[in-house]
C-alpha positions in Angstrom: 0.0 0.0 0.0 0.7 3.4 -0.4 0.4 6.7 0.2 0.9 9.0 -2.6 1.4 11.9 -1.2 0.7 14.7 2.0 -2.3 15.4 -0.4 -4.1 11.9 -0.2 -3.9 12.0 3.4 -6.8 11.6 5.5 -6.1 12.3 9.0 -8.3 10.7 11.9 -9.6 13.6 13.8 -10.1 12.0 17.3 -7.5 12.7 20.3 -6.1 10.5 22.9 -5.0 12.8 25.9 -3.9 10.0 28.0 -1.9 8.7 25.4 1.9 9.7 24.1 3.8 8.5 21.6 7.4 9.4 21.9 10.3 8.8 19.4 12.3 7.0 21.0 16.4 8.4 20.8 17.7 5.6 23.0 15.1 2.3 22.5 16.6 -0.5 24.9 17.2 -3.8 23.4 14.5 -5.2 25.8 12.0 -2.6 25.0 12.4 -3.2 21.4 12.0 -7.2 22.2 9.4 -6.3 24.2 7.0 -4.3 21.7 7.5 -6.5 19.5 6.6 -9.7 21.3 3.6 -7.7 22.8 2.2 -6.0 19.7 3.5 -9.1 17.4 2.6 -12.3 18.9 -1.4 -12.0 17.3 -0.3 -10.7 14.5 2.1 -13.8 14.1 5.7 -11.4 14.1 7.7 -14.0 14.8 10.3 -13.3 12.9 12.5 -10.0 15.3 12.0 -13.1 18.2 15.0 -15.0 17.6 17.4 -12.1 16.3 20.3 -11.7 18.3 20.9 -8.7 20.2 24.0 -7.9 18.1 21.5 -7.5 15.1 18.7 -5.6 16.7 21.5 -3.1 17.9 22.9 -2.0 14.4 19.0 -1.6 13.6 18.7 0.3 16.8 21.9 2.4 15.6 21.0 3.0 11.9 19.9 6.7 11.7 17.1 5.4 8.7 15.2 3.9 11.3 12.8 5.7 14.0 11.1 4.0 16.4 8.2 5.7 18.4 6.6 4.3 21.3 2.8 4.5 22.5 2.5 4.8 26.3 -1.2 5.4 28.7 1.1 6.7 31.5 4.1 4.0 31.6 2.0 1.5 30.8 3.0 0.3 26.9 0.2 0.2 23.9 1.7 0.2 20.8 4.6 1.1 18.5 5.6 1.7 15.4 8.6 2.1 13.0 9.7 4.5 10.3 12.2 3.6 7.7 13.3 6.8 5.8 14.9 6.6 2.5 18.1 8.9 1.3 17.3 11.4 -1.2 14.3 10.0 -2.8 11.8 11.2 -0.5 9.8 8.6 1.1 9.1 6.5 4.2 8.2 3.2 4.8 5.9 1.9 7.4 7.6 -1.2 8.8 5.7 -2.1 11.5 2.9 -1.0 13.3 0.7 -2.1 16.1 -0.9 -2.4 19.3 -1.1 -4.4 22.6 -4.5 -6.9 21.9 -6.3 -5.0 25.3 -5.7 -1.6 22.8 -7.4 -2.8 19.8 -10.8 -1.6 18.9 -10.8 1.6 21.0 -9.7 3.9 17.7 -6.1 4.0 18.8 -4.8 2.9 15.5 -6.4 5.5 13.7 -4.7 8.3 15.9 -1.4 6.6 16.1 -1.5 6.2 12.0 -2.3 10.1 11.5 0.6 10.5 14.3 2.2 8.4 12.0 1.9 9.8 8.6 2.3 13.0 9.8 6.0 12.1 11.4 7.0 11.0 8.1 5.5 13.8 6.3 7.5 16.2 8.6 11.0 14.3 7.7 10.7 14.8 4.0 8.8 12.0 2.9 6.8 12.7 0.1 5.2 9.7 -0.3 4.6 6.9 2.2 4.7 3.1 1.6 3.7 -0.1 4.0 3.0 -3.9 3.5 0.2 -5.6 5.2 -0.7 -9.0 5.5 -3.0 -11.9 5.6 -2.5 -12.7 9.3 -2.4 -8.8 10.5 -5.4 -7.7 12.6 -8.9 -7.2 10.4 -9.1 -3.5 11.4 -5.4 -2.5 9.7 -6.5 -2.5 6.0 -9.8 -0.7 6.6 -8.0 2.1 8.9 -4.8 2.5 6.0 -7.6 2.7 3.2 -9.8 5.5 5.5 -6.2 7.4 6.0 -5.4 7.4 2.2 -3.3 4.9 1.4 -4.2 2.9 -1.9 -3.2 -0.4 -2.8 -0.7 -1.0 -5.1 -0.6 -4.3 -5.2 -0.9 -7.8 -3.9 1.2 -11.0 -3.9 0.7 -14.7 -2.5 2.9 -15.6 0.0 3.9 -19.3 -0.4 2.9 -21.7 2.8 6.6 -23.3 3.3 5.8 -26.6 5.1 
């Protein structure tokens, strides 16, 4: 999916004033496991589980990558990441999510207008993320009500 542009944007109007969502400058090696565990077990992330920490601190250290952090107080609900290219002007969308208890309370729709508008506000001119089969039914709905278009759509193959 994508987002062609500040232009297509839809933002979600609502407000959260209990919740924050913070870039995070110095993520921890256990917060990041612990998002992504959290927010990714449902959605079937298995995949950050098993890196070692060697590898999830040079992603930690790349300057392309931001990671922001939801929080209701200190209590965690969600996360999400923004890859930004060089010079070519856009952002990707590489994850995104909540804790399960935060789901279905219209939390994803404010943190993906916090989102978009983070990228917007580093450059990005156009914004692009993947979703999948196994992600949670209200994702594709709340990308299509932001904006984002699909641009297209691949079978993944079940690997036995």
């Amino acid at each position: 999916m994508e987002l062609p542009g500040p232009e297509a944007f839809k933002p979600f109007n609502g407000e959260f004033p209990d919740v924050t969502i913070r870039h995070e400058t110095d993520m921890s090696i256990s917060l990041y496991r612990e998002l992504h565990r959290r927010v990714g077990e449902p959605c079937g992330w298995f995949e950050w589980w098993n890196w070692p920490d060697d590898k999830i601190a040079v992603e930690l250290a790349d300057p392309s990558w931001r990671f922001y952090v939801a929080r209701r107080g200190d209590a965690l609900v969600g996360f999400y990441e923004l890859f930004r290219y060089g010079e070519n002007a856009e952002a990707e969308l590489e994850k995104f999510g909540l804790i399960p208890e935060e789901i279905g309370r219209g939390l994803g729709k404010y943190m993906l207008t916090h989102a978009v508008r983070e990228a917007f506000a580093l450059g990005a001119r156009r914004i692009i993320l993947s979703t999948y089969d196994h992600d949670h039914p209200h994702a594709i709905p709340n990308y299509l009500a932001r904006g984002f278009v699909v641009v297209r759509t691949e079978e993944d193959e079940v690997k036995s």
